[in-house]
N, CA, C and O atoms as a GROMACS GRO file, in nm:
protein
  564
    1UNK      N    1   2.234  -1.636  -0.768
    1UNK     CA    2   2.093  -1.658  -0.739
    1UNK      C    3   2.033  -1.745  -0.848
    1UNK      O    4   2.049  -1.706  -0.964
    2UNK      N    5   1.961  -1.865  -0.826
    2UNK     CA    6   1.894  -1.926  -0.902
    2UNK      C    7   1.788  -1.891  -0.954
    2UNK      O    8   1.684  -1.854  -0.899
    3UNK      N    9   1.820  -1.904  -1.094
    3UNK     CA   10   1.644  -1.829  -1.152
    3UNK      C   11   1.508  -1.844  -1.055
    3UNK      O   12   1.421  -1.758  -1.041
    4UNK      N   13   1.514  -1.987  -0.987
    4UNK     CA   14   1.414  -1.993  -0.920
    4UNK      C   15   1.364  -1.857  -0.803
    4UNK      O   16   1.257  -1.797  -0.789
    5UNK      N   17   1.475  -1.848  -0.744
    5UNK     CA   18   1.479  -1.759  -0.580
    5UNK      C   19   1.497  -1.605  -0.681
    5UNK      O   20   1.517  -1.504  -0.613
    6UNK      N   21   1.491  -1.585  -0.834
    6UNK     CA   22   1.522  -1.442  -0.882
    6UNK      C   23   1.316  -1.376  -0.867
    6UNK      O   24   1.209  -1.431  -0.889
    7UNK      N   25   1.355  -1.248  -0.825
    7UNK     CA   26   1.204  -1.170  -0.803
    7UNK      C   27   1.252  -1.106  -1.011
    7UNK      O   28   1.351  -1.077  -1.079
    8UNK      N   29   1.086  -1.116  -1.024
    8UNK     CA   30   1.054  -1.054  -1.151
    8UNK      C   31   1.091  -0.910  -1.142
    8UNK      O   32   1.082  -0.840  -1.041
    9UNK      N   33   1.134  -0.873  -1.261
    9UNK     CA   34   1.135  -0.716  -1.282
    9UNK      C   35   0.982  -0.721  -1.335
    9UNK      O   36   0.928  -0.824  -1.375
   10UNK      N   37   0.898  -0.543  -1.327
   10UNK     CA   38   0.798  -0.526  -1.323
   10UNK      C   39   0.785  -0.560  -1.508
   10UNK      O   40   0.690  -0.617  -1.561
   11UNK      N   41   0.903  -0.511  -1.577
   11UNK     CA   42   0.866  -0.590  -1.721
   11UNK      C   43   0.851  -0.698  -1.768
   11UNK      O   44   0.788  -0.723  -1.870
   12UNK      N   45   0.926  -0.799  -1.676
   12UNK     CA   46   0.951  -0.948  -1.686
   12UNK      C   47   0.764  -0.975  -1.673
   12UNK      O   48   0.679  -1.028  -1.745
   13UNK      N   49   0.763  -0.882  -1.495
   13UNK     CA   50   0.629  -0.936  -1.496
   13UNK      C   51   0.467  -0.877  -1.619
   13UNK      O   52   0.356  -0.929  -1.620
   14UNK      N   53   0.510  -0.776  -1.693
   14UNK     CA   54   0.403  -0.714  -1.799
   14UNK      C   55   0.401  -0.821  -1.904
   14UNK      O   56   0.304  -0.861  -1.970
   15UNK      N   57   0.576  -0.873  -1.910
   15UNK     CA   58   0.565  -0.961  -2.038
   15UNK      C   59   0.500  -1.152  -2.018
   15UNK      O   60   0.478  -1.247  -2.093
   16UNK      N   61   0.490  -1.119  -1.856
   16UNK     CA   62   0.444  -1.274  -1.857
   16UNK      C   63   0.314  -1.302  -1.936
   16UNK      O   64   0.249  -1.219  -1.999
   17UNK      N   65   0.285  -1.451  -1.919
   17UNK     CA   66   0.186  -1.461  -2.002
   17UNK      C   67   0.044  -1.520  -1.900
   17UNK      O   68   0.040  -1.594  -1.802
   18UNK      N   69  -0.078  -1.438  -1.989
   18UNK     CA   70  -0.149  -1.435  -1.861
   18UNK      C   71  -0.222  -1.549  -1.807
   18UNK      O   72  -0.312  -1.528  -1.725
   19UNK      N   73  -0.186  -1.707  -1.856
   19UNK     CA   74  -0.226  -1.791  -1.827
   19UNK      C   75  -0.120  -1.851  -1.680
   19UNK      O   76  -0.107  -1.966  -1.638
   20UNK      N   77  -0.052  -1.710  -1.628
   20UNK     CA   78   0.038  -1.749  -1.512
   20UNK      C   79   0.043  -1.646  -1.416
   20UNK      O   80   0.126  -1.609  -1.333
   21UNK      N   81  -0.082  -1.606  -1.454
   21UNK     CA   82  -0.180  -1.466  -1.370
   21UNK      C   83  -0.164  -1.568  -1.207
   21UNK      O   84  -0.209  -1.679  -1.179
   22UNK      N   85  -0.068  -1.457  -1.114
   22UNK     CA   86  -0.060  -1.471  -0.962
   22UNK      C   87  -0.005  -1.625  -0.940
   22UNK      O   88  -0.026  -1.699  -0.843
   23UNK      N   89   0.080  -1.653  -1.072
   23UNK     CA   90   0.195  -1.779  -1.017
   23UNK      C   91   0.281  -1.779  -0.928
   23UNK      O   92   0.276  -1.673  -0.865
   24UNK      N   93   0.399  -1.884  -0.871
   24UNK     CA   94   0.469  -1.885  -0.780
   24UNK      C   95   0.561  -1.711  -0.771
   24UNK      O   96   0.574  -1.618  -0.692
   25UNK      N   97   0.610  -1.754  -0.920
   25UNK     CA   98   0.698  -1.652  -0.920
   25UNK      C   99   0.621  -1.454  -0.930
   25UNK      O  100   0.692  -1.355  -0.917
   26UNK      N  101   0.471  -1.452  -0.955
   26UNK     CA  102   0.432  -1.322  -0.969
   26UNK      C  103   0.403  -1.302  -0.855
   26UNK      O  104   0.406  -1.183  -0.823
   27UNK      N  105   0.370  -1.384  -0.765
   27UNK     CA  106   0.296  -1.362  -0.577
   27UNK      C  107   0.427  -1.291  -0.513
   27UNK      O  108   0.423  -1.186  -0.449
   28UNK      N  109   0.557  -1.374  -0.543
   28UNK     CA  110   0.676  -1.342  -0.499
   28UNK      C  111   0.750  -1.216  -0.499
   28UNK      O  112   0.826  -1.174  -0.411
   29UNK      N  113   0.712  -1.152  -0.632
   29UNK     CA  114   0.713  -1.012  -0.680
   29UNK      C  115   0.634  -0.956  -0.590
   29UNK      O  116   0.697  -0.943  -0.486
   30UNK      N  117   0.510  -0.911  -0.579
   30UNK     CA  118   0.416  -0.862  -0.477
   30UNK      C  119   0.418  -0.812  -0.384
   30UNK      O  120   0.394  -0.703  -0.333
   31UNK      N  121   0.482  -0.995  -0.339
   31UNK     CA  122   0.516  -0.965  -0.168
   31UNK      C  123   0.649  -0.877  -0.154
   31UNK      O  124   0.654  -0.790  -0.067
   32UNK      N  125   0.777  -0.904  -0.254
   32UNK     CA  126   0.860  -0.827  -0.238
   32UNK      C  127   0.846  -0.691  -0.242
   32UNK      O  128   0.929  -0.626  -0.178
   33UNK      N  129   0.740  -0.619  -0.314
   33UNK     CA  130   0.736  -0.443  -0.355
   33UNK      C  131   0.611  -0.437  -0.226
   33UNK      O  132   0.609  -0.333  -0.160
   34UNK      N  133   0.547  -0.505  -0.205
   34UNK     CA  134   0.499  -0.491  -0.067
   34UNK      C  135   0.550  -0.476   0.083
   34UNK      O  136   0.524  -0.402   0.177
   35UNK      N  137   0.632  -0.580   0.060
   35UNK     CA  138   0.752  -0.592   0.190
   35UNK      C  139   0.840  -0.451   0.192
   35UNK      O  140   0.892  -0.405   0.293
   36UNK      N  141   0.848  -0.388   0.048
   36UNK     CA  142   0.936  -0.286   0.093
   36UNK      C  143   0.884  -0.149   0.098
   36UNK      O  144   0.942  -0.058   0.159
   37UNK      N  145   0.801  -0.138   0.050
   37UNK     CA  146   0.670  -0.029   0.086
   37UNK      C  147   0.679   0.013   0.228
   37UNK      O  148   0.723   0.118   0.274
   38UNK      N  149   0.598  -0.149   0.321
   38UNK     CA  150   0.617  -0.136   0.471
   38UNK      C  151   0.735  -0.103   0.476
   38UNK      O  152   0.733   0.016   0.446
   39UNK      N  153   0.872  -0.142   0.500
   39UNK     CA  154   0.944  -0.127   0.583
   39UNK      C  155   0.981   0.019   0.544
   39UNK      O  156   1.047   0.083   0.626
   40UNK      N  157   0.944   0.080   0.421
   40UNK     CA  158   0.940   0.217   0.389
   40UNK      C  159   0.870   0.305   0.485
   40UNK      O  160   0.909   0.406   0.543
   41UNK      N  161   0.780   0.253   0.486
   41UNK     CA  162   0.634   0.360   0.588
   41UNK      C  163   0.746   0.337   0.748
   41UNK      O  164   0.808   0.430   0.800
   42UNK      N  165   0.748   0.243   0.782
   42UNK     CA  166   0.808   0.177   0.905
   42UNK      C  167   0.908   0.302   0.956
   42UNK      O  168   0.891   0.379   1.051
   43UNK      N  169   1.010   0.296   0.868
   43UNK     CA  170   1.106   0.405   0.853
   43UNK      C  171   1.034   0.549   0.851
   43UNK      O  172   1.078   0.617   0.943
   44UNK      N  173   0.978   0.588   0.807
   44UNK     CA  174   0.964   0.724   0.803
   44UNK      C  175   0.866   0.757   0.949
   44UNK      O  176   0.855   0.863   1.011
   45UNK      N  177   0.801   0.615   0.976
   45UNK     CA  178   0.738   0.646   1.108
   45UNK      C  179   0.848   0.689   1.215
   45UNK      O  180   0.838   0.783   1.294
   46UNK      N  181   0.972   0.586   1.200
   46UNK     CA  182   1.057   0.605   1.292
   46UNK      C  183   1.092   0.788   1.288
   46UNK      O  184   1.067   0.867   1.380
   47UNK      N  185   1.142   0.813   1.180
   47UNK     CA  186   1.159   0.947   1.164
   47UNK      C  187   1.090   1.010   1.220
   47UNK      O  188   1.142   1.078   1.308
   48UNK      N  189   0.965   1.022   1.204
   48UNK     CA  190   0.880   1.127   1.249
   48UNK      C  191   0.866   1.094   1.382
   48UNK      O  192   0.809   1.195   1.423
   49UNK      N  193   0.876   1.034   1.461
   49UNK     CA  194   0.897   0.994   1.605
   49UNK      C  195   1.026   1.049   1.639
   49UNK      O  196   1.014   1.128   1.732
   50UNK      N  197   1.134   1.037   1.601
   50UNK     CA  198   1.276   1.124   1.640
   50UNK      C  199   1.241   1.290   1.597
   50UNK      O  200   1.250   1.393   1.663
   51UNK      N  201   1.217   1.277   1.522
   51UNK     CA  202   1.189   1.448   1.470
   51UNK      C  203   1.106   1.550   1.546
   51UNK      O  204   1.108   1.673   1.546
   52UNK      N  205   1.022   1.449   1.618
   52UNK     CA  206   0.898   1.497   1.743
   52UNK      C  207   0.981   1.504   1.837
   52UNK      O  208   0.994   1.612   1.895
   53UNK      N  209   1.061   1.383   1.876
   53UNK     CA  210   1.140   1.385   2.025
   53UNK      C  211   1.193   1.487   2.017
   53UNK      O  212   1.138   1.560   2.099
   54UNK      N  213   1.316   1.570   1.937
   54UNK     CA  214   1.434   1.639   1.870
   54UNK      C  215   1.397   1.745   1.884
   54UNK      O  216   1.493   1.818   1.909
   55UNK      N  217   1.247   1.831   1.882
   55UNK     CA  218   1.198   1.921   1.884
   55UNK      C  219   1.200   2.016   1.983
   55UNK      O  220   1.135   1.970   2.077
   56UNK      N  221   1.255   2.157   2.017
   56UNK     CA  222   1.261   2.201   2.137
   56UNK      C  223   1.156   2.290   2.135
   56UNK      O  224   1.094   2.322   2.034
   57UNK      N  225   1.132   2.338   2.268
   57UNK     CA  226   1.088   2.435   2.266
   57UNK      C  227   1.124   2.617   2.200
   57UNK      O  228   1.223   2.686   2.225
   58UNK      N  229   1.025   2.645   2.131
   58UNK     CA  230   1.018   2.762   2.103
   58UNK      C  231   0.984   2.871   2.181
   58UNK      O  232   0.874   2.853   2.233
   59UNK      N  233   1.053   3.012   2.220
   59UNK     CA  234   0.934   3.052   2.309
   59UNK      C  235   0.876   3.174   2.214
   59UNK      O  236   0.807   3.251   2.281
   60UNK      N  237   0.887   3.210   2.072
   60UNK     CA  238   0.843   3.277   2.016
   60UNK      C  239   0.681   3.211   1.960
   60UNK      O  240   0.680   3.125   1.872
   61UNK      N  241   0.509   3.280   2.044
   61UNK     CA  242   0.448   3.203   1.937
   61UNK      C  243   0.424   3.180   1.826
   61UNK      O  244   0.364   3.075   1.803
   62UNK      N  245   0.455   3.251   1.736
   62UNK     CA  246   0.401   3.290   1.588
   62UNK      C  247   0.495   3.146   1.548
   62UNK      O  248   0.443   3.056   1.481
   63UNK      N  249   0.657   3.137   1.606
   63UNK     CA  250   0.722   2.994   1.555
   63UNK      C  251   0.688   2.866   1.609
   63UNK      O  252   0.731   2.757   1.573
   64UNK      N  253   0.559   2.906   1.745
   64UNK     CA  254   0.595   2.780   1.794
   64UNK      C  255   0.439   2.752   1.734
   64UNK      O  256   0.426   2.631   1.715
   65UNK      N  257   0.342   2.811   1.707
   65UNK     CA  258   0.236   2.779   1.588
   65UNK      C  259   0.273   2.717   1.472
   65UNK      O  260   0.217   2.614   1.436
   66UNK      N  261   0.374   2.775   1.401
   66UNK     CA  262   0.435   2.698   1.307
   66UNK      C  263   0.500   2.553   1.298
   66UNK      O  264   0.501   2.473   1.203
   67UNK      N  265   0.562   2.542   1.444
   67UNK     CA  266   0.586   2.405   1.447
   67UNK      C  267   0.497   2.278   1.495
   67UNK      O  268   0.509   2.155   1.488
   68UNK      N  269   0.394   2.379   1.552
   68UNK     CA  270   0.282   2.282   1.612
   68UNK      C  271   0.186   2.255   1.480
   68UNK      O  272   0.115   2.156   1.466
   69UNK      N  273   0.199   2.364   1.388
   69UNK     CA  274   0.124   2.325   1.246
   69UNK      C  275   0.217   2.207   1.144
   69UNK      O  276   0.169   2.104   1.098
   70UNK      N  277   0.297   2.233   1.133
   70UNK     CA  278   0.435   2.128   1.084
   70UNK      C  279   0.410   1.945   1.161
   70UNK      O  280   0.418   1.832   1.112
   71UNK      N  281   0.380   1.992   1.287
   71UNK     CA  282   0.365   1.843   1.346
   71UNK      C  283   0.246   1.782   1.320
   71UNK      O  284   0.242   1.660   1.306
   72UNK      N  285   0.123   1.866   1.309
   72UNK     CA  286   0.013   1.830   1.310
   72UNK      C  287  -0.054   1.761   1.151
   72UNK      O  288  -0.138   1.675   1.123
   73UNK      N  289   0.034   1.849   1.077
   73UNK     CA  290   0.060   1.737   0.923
   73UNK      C  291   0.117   1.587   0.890
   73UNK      O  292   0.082   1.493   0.819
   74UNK      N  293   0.234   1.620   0.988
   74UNK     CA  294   0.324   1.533   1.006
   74UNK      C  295   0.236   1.390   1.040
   74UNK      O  296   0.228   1.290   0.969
   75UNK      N  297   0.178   1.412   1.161
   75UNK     CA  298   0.132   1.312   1.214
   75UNK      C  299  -0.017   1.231   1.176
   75UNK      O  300  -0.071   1.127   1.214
   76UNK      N  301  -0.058   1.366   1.057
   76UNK     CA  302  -0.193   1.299   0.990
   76UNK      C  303  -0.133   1.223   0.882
   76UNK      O  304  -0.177   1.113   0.847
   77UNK      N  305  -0.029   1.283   0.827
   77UNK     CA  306   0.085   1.168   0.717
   77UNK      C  307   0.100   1.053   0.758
   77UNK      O  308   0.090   0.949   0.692
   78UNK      N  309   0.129   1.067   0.891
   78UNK     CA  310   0.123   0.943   0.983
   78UNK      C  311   0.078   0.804   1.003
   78UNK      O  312   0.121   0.690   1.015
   79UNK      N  313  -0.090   0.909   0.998
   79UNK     CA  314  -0.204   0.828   1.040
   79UNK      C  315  -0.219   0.757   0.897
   79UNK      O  316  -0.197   0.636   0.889
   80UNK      N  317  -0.253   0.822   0.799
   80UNK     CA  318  -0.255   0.765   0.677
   80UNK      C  319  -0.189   0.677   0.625
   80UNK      O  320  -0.242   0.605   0.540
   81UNK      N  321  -0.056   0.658   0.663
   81UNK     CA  322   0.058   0.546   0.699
   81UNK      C  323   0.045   0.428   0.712
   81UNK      O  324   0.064   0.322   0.653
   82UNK      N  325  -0.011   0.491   0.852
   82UNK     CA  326  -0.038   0.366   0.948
   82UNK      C  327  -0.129   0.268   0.839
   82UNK      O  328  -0.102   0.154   0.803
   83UNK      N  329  -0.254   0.358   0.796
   83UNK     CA  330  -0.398   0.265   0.775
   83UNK      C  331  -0.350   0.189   0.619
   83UNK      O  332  -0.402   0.083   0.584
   84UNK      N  333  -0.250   0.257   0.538
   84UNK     CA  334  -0.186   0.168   0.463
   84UNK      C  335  -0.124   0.048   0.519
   84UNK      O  336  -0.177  -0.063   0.512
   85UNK      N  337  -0.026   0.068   0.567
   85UNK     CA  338   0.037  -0.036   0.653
   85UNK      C  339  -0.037  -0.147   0.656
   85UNK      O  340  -0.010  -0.259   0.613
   86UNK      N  341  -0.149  -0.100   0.721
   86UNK     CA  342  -0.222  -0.242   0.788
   86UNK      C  343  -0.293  -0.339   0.633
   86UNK      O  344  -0.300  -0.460   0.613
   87UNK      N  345  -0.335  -0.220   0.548
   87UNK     CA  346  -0.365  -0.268   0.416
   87UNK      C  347  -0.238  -0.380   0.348
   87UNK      O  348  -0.260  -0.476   0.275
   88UNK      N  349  -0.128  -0.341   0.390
   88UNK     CA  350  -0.058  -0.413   0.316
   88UNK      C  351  -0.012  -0.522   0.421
   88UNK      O  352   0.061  -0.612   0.378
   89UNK      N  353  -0.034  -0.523   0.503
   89UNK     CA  354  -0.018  -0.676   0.583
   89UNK      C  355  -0.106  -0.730   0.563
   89UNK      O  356  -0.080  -0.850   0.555
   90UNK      N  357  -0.220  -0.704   0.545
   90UNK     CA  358  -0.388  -0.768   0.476
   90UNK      C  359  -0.341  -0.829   0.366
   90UNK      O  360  -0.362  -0.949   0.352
   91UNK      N  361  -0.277  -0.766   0.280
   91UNK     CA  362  -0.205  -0.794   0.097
   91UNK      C  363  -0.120  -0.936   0.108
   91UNK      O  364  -0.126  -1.035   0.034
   92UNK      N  365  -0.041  -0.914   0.225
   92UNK     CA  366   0.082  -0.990   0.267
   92UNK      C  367   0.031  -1.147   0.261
   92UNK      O  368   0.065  -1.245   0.194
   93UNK      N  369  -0.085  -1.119   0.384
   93UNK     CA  370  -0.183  -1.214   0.427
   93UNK      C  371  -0.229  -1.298   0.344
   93UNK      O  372  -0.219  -1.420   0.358
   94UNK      N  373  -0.307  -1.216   0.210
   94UNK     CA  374  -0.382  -1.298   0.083
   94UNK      C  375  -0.276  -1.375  -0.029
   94UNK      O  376  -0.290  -1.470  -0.106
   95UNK      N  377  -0.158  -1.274   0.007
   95UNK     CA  378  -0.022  -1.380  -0.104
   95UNK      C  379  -0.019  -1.485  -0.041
   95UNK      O  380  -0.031  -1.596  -0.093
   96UNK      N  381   0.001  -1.460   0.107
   96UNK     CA  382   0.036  -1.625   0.170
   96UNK      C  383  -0.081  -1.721   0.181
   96UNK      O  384  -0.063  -1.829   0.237
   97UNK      N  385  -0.196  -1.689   0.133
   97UNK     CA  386  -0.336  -1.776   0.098
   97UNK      C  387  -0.315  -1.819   0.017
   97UNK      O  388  -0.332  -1.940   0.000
   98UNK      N  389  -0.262  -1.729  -0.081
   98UNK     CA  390  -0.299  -1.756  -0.246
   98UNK      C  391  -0.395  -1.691  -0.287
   98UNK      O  392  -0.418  -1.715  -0.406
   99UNK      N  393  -0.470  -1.610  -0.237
   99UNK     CA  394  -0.609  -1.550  -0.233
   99UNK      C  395  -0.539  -1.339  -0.292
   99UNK      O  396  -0.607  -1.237  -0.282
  100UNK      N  397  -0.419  -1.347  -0.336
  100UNK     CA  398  -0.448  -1.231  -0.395
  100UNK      C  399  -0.416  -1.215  -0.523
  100UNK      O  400  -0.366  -1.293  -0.605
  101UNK      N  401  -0.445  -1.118  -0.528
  101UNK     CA  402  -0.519  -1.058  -0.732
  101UNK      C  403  -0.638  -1.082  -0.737
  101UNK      O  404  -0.698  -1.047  -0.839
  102UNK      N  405  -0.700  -1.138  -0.646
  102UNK     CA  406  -0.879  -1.172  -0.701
  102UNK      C  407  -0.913  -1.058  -0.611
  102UNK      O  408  -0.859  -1.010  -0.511
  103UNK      N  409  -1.034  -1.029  -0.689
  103UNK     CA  410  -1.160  -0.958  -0.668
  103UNK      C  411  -1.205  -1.021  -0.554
  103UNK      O  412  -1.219  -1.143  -0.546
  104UNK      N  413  -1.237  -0.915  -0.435
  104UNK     CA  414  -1.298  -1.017  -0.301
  104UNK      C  415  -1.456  -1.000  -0.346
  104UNK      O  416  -1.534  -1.088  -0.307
  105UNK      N  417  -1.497  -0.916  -0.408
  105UNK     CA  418  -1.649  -0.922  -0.468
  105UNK      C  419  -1.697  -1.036  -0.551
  105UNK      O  420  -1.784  -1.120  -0.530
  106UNK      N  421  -1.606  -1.012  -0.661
  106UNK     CA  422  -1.678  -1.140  -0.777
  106UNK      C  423  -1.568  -1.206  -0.815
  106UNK      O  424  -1.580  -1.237  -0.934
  107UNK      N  425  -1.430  -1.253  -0.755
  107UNK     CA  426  -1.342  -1.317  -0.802
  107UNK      C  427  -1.273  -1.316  -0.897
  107UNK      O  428  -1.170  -1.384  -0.894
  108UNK      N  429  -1.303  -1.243  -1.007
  108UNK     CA  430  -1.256  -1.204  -1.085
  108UNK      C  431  -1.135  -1.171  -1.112
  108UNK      O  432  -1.191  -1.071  -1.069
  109UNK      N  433  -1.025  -1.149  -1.139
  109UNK     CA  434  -0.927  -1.118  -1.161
  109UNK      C  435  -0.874  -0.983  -1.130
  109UNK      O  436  -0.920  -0.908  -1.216
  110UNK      N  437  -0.783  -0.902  -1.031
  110UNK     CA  438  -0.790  -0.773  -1.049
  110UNK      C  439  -0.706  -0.724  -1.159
  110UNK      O  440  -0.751  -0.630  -1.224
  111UNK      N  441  -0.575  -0.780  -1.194
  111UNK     CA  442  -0.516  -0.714  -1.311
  111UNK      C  443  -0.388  -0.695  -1.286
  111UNK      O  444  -0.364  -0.652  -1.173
  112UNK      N  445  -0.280  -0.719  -1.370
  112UNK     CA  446  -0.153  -0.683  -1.294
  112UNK      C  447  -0.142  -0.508  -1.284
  112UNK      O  448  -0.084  -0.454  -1.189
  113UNK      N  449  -0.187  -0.455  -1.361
  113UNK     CA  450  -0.149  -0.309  -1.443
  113UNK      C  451  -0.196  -0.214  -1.304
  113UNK      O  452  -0.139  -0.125  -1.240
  114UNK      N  453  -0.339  -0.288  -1.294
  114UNK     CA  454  -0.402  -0.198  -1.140
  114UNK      C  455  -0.294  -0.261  -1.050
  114UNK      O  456  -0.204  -0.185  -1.015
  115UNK      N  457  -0.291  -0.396  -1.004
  115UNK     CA  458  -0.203  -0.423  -0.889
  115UNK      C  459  -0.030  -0.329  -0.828
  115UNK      O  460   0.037  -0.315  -0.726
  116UNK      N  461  -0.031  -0.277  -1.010
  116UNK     CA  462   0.113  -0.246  -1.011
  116UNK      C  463   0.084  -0.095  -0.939
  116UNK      O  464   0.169  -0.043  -0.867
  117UNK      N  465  -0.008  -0.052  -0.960
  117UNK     CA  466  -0.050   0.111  -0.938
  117UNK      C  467  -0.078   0.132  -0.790
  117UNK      O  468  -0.022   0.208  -0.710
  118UNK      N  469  -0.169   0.053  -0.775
  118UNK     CA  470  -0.200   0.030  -0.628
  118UNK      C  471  -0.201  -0.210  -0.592
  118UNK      O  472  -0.260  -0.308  -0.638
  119UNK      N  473  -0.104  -0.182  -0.499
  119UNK     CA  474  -0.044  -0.358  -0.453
  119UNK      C  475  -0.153  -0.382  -0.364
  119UNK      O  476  -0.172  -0.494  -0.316
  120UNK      N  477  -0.223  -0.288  -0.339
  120UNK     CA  478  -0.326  -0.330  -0.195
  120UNK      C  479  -0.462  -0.311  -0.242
  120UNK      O  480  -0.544  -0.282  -0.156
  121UNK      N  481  -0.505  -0.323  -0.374
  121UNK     CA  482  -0.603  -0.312  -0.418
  121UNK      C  483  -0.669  -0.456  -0.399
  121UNK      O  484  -0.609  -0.556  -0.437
  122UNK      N  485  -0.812  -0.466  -0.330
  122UNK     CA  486  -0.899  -0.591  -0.295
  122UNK      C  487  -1.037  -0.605  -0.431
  122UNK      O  488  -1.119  -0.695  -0.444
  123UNK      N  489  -1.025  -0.529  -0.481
  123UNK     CA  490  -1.147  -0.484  -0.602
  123UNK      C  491  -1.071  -0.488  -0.723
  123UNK      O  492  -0.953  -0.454  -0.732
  124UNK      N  493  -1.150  -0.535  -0.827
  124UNK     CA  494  -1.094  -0.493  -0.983
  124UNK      C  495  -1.167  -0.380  -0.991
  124UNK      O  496  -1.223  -0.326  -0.896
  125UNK      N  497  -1.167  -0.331  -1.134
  125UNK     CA  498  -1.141  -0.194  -1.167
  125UNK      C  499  -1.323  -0.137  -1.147
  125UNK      O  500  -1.360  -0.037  -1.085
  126UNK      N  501  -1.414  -0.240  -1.223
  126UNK     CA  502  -1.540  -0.238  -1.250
  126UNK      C  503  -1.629  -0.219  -1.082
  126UNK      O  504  -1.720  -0.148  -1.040
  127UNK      N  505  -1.529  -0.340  -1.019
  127UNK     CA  506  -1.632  -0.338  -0.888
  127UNK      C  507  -1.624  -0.213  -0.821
  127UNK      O  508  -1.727  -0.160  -0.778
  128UNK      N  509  -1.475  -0.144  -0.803
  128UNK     CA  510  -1.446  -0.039  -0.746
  128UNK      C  511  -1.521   0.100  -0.753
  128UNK      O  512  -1.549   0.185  -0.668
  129UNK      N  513  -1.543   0.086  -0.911
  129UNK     CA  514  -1.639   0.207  -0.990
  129UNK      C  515  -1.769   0.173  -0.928
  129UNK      O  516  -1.834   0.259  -0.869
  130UNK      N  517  -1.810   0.051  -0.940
  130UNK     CA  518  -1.946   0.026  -0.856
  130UNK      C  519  -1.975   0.076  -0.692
  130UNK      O  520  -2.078   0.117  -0.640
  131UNK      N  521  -1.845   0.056  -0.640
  131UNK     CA  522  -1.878   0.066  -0.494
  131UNK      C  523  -1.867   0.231  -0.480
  131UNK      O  524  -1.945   0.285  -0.402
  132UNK      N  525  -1.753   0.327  -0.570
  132UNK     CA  526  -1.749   0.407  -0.586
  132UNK      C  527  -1.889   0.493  -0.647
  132UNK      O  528  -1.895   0.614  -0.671
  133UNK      N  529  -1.946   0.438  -0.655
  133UNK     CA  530  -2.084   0.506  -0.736
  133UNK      C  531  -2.173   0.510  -0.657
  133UNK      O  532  -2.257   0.598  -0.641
  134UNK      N  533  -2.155   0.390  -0.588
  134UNK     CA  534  -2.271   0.386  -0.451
  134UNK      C  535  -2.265   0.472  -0.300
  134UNK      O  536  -2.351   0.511  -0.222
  135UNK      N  537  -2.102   0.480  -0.303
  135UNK     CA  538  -2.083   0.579  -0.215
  135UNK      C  539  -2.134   0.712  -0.279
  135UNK      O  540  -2.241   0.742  -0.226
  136UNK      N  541  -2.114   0.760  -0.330
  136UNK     CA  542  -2.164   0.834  -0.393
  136UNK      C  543  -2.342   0.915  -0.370
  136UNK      O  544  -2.395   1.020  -0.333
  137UNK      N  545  -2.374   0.786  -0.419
  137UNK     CA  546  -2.533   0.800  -0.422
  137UNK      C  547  -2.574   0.799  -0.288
  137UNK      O  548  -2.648   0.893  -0.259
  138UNK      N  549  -2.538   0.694  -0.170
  138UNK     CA  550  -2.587   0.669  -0.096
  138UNK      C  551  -2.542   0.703   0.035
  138UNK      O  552  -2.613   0.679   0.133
  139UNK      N  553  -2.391   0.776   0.048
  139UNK     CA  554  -2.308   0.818   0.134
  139UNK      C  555  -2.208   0.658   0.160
  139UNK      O  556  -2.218   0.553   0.095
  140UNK      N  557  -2.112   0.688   0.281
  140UNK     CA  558  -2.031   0.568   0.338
  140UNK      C  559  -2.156   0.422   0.306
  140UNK      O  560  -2.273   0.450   0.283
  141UNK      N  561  -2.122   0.320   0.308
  141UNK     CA  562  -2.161   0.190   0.285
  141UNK      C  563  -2.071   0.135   0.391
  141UNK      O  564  -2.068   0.014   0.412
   0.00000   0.00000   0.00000
């Protein structure tokens, strides 16, 4: 593999220097721990779709409460999944702009350190606390 086509390790990328904040090679990183995130969620969706099919009937209720409580987690895990998912095809979206690591508020820079924590973060740290404060005060926004 040519240095060029090599993805950063996450130290390679701490030690870059930050005048190469969301260069060729840091977008590339991104998209790769992004790309595999999804196909992570992807997979476990599949799972939980076989694991539902696979399921027989119980005719004891006390077990078949239990499994209807078991599924009903399952599938809010699910849902939560899903609404990542779509976050990170949004992420996917702004690498292939060029439009991610910035702040969609004030442009600003979001940070590799946050990016590394959360990849689907659209806010730096300040705006987040802001919007977070306002929810707060003011309910959903």
């Amino acid at each position: 593999m040519k240095r060029k086509d090599k993805i950063l390790t996450e130290n390679e990328l701490l030690r870059d220097s930050p005048n190469n904040y969301m260069s060729e090679s840091q977008l590339k990183f991104f998209k790769n721990r992004l790309e595999l995130l999804a196909n992570e969620l992807l997979q476990n969706a599949d799972e939980t779709t076989e694991h539902l099919r696979r399921t027989s009937l119980v005719p004891d209720p006390a077990d078949r409460a239990s499994i209807e409580e078991e599924h009903s987690l399952e599938l809010r895990t699910r849902d939560r999944e899903r609404k990542l998912l779509k976050k990170i095809q949004e992420a996917i979206l702004r690498i292939d702009k060029k439009e991610y690591g910035y702040c969609l508020e004030t442009g600003e820079e979001i940070g590799l350190e946050r990016l590394l924590a959360r990849p689907t973060a659209t806010l730096s740290l300040e705006a987040q606390q802001r919007r977070e404060k306002r929810q707060k005060q003011f309910g959903d926004i």
